[in-house]
N, CA, C and O atoms as a GROMACS GRO file, in nm:
protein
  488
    1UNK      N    1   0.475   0.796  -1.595
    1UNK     CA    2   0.476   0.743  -1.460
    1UNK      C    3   0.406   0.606  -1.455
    1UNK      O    4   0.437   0.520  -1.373
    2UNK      N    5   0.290   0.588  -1.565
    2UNK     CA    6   0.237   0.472  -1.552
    2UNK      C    7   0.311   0.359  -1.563
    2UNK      O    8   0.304   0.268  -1.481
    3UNK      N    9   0.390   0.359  -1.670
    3UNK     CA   10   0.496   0.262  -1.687
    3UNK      C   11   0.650   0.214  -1.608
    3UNK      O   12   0.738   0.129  -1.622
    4UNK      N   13   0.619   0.312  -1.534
    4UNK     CA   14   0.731   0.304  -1.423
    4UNK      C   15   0.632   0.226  -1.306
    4UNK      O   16   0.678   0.123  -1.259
    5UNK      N   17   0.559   0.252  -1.280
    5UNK     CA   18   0.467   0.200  -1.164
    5UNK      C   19   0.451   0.070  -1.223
    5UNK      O   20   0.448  -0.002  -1.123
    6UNK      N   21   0.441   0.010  -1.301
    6UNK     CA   22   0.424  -0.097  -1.369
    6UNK      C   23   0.530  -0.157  -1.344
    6UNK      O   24   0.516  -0.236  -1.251
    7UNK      N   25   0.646  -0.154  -1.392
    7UNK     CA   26   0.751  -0.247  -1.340
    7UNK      C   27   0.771  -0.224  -1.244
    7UNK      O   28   0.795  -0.340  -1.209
    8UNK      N   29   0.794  -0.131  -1.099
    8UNK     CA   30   0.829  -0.163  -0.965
    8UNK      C   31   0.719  -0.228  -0.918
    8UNK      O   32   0.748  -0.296  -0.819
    9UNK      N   33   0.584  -0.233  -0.955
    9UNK     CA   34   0.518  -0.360  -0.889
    9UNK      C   35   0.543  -0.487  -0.927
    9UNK      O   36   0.509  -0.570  -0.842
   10UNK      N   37   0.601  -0.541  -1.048
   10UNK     CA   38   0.586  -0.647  -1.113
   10UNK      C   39   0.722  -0.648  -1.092
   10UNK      O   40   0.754  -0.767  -1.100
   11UNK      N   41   0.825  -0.578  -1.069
   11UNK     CA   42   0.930  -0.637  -0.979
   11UNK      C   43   0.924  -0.686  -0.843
   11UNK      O   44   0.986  -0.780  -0.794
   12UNK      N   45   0.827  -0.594  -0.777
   12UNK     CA   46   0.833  -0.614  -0.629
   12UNK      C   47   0.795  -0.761  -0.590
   12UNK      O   48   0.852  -0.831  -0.507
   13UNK      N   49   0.664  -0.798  -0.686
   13UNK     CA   50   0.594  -0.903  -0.708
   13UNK      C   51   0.740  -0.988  -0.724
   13UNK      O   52   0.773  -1.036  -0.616
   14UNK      N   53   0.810  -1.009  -0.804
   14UNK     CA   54   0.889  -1.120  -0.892
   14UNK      C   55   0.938  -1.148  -0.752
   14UNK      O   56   0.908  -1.250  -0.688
   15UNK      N   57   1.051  -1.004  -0.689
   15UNK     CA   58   1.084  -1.037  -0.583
   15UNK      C   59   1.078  -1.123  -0.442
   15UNK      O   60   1.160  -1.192  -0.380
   16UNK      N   61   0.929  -1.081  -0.420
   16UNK     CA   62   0.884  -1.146  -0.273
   16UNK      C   63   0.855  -1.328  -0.355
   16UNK      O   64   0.853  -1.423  -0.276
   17UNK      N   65   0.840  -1.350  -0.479
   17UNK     CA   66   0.793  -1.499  -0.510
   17UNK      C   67   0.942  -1.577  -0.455
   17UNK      O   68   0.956  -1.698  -0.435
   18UNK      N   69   1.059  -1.455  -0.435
   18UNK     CA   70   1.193  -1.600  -0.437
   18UNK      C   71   1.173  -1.552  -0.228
   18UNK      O   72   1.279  -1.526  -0.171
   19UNK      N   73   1.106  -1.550  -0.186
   19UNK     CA   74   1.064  -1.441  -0.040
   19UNK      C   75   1.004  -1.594   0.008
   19UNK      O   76   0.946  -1.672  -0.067
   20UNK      N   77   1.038  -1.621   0.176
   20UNK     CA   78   0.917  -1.680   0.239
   20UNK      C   79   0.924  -1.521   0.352
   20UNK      O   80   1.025  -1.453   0.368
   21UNK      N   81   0.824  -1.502   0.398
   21UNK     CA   82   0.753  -1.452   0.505
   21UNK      C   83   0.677  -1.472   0.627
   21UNK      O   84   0.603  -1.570   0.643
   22UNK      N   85   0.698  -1.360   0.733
   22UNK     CA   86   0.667  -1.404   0.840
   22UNK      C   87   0.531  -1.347   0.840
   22UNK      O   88   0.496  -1.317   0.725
   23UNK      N   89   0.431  -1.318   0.942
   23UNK     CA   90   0.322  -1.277   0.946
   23UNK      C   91   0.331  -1.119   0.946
   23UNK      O   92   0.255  -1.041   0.888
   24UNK      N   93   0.463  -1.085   1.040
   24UNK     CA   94   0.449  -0.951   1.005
   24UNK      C   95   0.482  -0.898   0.862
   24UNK      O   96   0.423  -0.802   0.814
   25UNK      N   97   0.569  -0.958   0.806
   25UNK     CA   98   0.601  -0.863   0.659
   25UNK      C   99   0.487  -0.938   0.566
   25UNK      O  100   0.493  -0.913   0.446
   26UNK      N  101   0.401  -1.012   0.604
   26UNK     CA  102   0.280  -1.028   0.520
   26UNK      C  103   0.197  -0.936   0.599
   26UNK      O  104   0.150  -0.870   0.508
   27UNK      N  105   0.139  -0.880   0.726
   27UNK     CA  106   0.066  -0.768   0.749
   27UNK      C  107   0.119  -0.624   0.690
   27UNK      O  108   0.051  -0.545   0.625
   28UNK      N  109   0.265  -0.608   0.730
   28UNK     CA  110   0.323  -0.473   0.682
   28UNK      C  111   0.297  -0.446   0.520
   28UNK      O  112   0.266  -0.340   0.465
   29UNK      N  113   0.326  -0.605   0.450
   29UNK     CA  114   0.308  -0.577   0.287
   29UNK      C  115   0.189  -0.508   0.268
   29UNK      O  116   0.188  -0.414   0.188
   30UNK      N  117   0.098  -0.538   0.324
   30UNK     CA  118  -0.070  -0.555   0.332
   30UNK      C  119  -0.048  -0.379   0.351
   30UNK      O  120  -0.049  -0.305   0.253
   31UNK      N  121  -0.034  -0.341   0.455
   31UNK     CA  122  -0.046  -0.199   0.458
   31UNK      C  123   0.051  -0.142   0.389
   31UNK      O  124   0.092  -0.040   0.444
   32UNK      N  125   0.126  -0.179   0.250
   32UNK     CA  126   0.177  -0.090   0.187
   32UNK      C  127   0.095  -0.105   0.074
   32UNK      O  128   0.079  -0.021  -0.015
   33UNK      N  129   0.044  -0.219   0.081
   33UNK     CA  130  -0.016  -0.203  -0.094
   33UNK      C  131  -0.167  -0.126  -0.047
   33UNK      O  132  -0.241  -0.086  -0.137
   34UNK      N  133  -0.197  -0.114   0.064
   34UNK     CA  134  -0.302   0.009   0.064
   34UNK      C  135  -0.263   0.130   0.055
   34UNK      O  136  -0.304   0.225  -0.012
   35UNK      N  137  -0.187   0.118   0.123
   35UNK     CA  138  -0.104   0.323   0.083
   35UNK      C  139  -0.086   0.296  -0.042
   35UNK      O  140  -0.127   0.399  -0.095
   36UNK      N  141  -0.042   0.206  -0.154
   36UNK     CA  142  -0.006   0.275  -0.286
   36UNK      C  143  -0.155   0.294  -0.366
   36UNK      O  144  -0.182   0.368  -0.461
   37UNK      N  145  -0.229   0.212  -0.300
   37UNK     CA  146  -0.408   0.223  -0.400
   37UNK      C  147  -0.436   0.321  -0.329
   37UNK      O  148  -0.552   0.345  -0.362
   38UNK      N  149  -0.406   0.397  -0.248
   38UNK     CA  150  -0.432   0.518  -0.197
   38UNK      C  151  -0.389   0.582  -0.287
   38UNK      O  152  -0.465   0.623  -0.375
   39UNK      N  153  -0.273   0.604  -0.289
   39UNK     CA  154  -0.210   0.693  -0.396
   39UNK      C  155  -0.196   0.701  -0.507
   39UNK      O  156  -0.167   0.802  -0.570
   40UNK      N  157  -0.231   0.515  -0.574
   40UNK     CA  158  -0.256   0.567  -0.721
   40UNK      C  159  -0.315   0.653  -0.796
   40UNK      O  160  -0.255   0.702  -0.891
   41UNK      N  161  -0.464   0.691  -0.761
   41UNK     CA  162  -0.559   0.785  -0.792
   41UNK      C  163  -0.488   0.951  -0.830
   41UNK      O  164  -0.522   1.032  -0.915
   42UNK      N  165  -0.396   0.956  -0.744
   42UNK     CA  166  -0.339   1.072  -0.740
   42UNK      C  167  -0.238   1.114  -0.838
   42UNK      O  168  -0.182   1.223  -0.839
   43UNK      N  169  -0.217   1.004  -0.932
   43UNK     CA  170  -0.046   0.947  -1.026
   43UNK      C  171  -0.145   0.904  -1.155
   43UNK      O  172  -0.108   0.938  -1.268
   44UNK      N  173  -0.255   0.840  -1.141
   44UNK     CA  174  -0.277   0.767  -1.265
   44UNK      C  175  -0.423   0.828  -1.277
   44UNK      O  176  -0.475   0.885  -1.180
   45UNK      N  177  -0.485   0.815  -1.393
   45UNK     CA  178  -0.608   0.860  -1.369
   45UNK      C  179  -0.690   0.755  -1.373
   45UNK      O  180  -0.642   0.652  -1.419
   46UNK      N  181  -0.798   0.755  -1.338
   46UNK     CA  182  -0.880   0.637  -1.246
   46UNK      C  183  -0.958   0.580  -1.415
   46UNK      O  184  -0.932   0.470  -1.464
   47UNK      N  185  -1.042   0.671  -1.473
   47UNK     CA  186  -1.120   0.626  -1.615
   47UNK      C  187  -1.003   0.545  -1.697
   47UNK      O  188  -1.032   0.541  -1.816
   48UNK      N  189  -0.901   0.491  -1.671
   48UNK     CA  190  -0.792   0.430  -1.766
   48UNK      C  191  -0.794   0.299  -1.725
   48UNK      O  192  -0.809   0.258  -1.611
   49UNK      N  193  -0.768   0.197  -1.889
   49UNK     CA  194  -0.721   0.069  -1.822
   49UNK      C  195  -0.614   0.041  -1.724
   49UNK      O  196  -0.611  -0.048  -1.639
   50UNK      N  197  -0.514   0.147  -1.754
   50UNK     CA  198  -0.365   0.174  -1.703
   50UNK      C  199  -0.413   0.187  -1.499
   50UNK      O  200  -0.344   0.137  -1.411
   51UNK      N  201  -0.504   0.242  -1.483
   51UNK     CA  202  -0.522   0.232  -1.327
   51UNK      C  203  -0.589   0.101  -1.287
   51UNK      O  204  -0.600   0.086  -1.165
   52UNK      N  205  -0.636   0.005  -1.361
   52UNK     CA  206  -0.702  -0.090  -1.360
   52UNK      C  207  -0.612  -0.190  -1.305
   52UNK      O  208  -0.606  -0.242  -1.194
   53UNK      N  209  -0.529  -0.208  -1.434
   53UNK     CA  210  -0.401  -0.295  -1.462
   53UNK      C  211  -0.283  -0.283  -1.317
   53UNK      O  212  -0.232  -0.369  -1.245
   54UNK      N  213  -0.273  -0.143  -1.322
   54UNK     CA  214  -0.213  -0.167  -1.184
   54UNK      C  215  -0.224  -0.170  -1.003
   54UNK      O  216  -0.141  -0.181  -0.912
   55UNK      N  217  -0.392  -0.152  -1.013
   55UNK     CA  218  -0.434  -0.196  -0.894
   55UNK      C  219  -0.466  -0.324  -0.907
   55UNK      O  220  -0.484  -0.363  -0.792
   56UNK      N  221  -0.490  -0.446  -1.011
   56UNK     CA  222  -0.460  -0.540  -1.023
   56UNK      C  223  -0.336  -0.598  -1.012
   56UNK      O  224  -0.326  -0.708  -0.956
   57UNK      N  225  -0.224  -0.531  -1.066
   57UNK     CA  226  -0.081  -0.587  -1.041
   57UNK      C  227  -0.070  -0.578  -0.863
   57UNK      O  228  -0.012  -0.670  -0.806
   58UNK      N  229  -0.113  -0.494  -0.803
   58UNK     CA  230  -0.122  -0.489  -0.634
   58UNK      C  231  -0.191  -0.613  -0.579
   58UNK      O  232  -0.148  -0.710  -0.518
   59UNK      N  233  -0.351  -0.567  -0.633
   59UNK     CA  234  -0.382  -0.736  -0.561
   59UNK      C  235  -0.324  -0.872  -0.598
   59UNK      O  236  -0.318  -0.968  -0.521
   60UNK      N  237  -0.284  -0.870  -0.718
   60UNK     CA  238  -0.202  -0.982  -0.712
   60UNK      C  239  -0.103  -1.050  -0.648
   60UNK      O  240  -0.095  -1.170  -0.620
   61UNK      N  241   0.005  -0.919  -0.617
   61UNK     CA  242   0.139  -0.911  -0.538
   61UNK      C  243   0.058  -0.941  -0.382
   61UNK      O  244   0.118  -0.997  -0.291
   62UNK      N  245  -0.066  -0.902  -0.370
   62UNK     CA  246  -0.111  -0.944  -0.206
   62UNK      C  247  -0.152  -1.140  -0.191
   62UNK      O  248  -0.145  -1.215  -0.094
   63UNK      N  249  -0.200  -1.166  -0.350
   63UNK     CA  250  -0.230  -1.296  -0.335
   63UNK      C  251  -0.074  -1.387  -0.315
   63UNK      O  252  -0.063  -1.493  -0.254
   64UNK      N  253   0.026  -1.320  -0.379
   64UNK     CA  254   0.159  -1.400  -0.408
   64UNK      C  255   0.228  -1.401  -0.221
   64UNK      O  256   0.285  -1.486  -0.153
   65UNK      N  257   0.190  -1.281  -0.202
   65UNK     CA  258   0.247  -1.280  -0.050
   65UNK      C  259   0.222  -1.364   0.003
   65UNK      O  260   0.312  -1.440   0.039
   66UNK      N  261   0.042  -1.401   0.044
   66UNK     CA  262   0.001  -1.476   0.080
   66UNK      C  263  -0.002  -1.611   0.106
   66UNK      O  264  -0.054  -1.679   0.194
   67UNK      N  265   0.086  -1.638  -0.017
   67UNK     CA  266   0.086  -1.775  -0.075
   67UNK      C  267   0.249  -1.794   0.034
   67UNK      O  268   0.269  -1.891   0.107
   68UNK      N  269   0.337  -1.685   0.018
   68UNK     CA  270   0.446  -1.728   0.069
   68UNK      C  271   0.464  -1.699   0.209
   68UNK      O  272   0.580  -1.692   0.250
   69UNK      N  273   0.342  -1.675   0.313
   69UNK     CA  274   0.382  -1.639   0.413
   69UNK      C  275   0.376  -1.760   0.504
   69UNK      O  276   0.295  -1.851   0.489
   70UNK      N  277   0.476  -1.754   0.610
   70UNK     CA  278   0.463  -1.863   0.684
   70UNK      C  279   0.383  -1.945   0.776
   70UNK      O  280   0.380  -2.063   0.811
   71UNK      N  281   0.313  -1.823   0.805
   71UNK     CA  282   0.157  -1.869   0.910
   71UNK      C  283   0.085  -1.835   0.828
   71UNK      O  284   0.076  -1.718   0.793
   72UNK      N  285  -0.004  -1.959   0.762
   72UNK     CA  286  -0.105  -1.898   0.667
   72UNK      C  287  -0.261  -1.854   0.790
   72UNK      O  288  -0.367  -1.818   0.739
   73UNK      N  289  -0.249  -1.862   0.915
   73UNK     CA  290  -0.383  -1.860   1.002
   73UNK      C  291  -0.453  -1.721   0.950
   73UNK      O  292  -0.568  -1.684   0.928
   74UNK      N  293  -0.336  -1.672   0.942
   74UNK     CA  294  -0.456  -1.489   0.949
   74UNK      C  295  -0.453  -1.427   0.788
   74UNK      O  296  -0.504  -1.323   0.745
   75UNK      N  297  -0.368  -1.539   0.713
   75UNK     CA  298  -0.357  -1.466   0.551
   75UNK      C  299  -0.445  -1.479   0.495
   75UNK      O  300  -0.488  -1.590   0.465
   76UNK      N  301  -0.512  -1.344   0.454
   76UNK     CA  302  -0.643  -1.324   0.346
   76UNK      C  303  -0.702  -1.189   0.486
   76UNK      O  304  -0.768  -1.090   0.451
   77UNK      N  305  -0.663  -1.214   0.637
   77UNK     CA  306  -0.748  -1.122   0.715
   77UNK      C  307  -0.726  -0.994   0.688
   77UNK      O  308  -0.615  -0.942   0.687
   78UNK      N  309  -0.852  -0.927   0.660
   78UNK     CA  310  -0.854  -0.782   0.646
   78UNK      C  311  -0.862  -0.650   0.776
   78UNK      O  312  -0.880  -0.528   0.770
   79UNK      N  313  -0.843  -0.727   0.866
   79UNK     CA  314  -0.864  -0.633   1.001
   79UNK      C  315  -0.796  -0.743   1.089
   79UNK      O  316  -0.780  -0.864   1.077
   80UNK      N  317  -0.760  -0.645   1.184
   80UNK     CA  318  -0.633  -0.678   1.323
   80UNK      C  319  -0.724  -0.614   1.475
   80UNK      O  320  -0.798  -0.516   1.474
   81UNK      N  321  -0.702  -0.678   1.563
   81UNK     CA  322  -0.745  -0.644   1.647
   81UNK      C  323  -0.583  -0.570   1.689
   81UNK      O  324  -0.479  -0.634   1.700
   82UNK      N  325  -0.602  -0.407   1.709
   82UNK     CA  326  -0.505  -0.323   1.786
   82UNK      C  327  -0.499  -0.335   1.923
   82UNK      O  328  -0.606  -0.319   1.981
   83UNK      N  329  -0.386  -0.363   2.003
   83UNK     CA  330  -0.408  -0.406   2.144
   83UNK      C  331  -0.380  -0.259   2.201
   83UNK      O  332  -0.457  -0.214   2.286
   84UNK      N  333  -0.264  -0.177   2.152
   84UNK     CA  334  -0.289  -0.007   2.199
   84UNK      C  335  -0.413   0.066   2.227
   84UNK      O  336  -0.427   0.134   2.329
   85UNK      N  337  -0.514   0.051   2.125
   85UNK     CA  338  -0.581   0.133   2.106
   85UNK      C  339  -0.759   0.085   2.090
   85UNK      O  340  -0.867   0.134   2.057
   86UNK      N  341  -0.697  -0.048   2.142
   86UNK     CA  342  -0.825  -0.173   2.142
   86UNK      C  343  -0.922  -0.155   2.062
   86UNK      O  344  -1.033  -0.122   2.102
   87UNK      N  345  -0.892  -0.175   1.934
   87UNK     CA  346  -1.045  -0.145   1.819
   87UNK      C  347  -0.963  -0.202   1.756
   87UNK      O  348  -0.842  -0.192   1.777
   88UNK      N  349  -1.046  -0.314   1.614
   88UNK     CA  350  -1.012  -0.344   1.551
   88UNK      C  351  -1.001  -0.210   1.438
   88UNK      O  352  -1.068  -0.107   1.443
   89UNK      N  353  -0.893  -0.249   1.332
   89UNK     CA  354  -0.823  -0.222   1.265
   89UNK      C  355  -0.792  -0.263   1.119
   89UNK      O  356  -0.739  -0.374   1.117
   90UNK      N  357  -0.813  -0.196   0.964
   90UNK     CA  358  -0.749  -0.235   0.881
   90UNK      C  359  -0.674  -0.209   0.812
   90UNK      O  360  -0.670  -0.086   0.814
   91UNK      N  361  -0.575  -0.258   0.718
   91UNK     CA  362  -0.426  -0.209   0.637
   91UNK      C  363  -0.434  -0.093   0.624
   91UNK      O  364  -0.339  -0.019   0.649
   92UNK      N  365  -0.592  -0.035   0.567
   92UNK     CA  366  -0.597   0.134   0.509
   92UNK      C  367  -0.589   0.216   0.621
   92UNK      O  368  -0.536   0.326   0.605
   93UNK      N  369  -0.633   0.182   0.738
   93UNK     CA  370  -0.665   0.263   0.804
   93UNK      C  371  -0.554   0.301   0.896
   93UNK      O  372  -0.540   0.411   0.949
   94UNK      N  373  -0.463   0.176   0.910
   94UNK     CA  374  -0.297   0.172   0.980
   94UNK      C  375  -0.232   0.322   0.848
   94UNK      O  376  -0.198   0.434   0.886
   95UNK      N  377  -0.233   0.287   0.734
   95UNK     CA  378  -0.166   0.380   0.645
   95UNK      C  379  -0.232   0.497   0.653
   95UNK      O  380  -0.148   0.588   0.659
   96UNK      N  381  -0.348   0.541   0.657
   96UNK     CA  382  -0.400   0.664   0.703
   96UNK      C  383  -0.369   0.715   0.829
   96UNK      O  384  -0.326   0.830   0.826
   97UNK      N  385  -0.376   0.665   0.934
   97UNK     CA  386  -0.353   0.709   1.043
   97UNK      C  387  -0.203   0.753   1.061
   97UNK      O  388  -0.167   0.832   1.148
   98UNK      N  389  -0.098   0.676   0.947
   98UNK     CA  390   0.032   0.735   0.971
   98UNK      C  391   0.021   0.864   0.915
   98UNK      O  392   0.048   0.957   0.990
   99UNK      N  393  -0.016   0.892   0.787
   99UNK     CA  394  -0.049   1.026   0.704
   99UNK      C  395  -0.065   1.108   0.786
   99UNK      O  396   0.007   1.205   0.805
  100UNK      N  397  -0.201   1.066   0.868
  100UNK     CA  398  -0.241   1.189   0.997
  100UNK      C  399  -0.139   1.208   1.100
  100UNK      O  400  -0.143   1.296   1.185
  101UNK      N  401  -0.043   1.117   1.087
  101UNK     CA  402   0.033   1.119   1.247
  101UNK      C  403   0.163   1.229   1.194
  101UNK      O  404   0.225   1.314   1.258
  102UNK      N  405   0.173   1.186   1.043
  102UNK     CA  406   0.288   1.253   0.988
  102UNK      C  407   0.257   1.440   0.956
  102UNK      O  408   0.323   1.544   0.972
  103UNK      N  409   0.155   1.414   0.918
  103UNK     CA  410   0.069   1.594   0.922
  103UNK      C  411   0.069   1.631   1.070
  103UNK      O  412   0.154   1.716   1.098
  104UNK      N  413   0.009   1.597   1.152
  104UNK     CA  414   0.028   1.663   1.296
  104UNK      C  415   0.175   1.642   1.321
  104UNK      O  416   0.180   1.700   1.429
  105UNK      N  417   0.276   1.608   1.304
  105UNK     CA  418   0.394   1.622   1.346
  105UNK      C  419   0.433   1.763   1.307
  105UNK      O  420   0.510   1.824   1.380
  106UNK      N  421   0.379   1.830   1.180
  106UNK     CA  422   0.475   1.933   1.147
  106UNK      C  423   0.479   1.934   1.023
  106UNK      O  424   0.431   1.836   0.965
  107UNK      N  425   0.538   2.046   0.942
  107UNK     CA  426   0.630   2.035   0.821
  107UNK      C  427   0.470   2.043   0.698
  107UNK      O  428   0.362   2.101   0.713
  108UNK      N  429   0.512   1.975   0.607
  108UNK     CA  430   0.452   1.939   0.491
  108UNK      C  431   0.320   1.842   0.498
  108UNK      O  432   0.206   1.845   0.453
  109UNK      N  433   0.399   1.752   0.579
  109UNK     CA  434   0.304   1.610   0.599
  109UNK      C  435   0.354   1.478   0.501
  109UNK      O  436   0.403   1.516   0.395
  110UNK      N  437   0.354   1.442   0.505
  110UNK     CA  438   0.378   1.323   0.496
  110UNK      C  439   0.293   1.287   0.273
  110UNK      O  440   0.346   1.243   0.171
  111UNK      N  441   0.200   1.321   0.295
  111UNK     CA  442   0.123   1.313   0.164
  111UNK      C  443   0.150   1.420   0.069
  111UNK      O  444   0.143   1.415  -0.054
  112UNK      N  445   0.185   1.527   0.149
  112UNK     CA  446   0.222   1.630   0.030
  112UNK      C  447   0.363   1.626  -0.038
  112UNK      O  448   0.392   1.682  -0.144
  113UNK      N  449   0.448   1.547   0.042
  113UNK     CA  450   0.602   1.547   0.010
  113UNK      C  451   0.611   1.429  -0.081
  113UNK      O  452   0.719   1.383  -0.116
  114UNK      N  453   0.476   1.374  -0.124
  114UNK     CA  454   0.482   1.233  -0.194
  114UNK      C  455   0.410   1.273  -0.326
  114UNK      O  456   0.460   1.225  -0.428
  115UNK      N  457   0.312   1.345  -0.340
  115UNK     CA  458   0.219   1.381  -0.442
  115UNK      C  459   0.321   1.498  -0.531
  115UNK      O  460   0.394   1.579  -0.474
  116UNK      N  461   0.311   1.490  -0.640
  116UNK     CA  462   0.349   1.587  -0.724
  116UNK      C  463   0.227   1.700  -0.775
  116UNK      O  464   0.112   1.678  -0.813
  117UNK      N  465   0.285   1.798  -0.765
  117UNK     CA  466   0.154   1.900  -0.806
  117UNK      C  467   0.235   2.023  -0.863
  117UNK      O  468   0.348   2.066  -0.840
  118UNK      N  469   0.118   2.071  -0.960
  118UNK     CA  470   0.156   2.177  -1.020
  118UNK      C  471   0.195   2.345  -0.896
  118UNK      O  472   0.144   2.385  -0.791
  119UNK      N  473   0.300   2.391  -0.979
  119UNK     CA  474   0.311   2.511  -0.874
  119UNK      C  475   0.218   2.630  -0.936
  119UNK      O  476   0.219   2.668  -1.054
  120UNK      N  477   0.142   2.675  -0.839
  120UNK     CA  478   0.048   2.744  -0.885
  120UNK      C  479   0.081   2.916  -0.857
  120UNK      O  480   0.078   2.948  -0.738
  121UNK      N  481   0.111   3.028  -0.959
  121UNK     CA  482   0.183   3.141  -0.916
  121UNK      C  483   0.054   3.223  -0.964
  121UNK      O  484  -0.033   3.185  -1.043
  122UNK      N  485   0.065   3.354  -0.891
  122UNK     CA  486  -0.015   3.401  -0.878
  122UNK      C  487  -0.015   3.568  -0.971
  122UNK      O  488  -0.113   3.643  -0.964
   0.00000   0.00000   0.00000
């Protein structure tokens, strides 16, 4: 899996470099590359260069965004002021709060239908 995670970031990356961007798909990018450092931990194991390397390949892909987005005013900002819910706000916490929104809906949730885990029989 490590090596698969490795090239869809370093594609995704290649991708957005031929990319200009607006502010939102430089905020939205922003809260995806926190959901995936969320989830790497869960795919890779953390004591490895291999988790290193590719939470580095993430921040990188956040510096490349950056570079190509069209309003540079708010690129590099780590928090949003939410006008719904009037508190500021950051990428992780937008991606967590969907997790939670997706678990209280019902079903599985949202994190369990993404994580692979052993089936445990009894």
């Amino acid at each position: 899996i490590n090596a698969l995670l490795r090239v869809a970031f370093r594609t995704w990356n290649e991708q957005l470099r031929l990319s200009s961007l607006t502010l939102f798909a430089y905020r939205q990018i922003q809260v995806d590359v926190e959901f995936l450092k969320f989830l790497l931990p869960h795919f890779v194991n953390e004591d490895t260069g291999e988790f290193e390397m590719l939470f580095t390949l993430l921040n990188d892909l956040l510096l490349n965004v950056g570079e190509r987005c069209l309003d540079s005013t708010y690129v590099g900002a780590i928090e949003y002021y939410d006008e719904v819910t009037n508190r500021v706000i950051s990428p992780l916490l937008i991606a967590l709060r969907w997790l939670k929104e997706e678990e209280a809906a019902g079903g599985r949730g949202a994190l369990n239908k993404i994580l692979i885990s052993k089936k445990v029989t009894d």
